[in-house]
Phi, psi and omega in degrees: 000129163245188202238021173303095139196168200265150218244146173299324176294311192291341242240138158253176216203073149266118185241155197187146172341139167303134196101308207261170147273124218269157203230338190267132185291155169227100170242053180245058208212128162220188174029098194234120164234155207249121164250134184229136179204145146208162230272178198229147180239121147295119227207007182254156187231176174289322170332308184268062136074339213111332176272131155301120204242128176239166200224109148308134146216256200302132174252154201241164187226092145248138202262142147243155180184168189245148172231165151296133163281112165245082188280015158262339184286142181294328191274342192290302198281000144302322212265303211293315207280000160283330186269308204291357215205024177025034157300176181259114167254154180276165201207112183228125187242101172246133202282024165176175173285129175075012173261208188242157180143167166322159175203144164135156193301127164256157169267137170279134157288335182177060162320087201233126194279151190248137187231032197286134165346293188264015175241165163283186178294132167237204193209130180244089178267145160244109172252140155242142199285126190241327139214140193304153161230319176162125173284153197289136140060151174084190192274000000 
């Protein structure tokens, strides 16, 4: 068995100007989730037999994730001001430093405030990948 793997913690976050690839850490990030799906083409003929035969086809990228509200921080106001003003941040999501995931421009989707009594305030983002740049690392 092996005991190879990586901690959620360990896990980077990077954003940057829309075009570029982004480089500046965002460590104002907790619980990130990376969804890659892609659509299904029905692809069967009579020839399989009775089995329905499916097709990857188009694919999809969305990052979710919570911040602190902080409106000093530089990545906060990256994240509010792609949503207010329905621009592109560049987004690079990787499962460690020098590891692998998308990297390339999102649209914010949804920029939504959480207000619980005893916590701070955060913020619940959703980016979708509007353009591919290239996955970072791995095979």
């Amino acid at each position: 068995m092996s005991t190879e793997f990586v901690l959620g913690m360990n896990a980077k976050l990077y954003y940057g100007a829309a075009g570029s690839s982004a480089s500046t850490e965002m460590g104002n990030v907790k619980d990130v989730t990376l969804t890659l799906e892609a659509g299904e083409a029905d692809v069967t003929t009579r020839a399989n037999q009775g089995w329905r035969a499916t097709a990857p086809t188009l694919r999809e990228c969305t990052a979710e994730f919570e911040m602190v509200w902080d409106p000093t921080d530089a990545g906060f106001s990256a994240i509010k001001n792609a949503f207010l003003t329905a621009g592109l941040v560049a987004l690079k999501i990787l499962d460690q430093a020098g590891g692998q995931g998308p990297d390339g421009d999102f649209a914010i989707t949804s920029f939504s405030r959480n207000e619980a009594l005893e916590e701070a305030i955060t913020v619940s983002v959703t980016a979708k990948l509007a353009e591919f740049r290239s996955w970072v690392g791995g095979a």
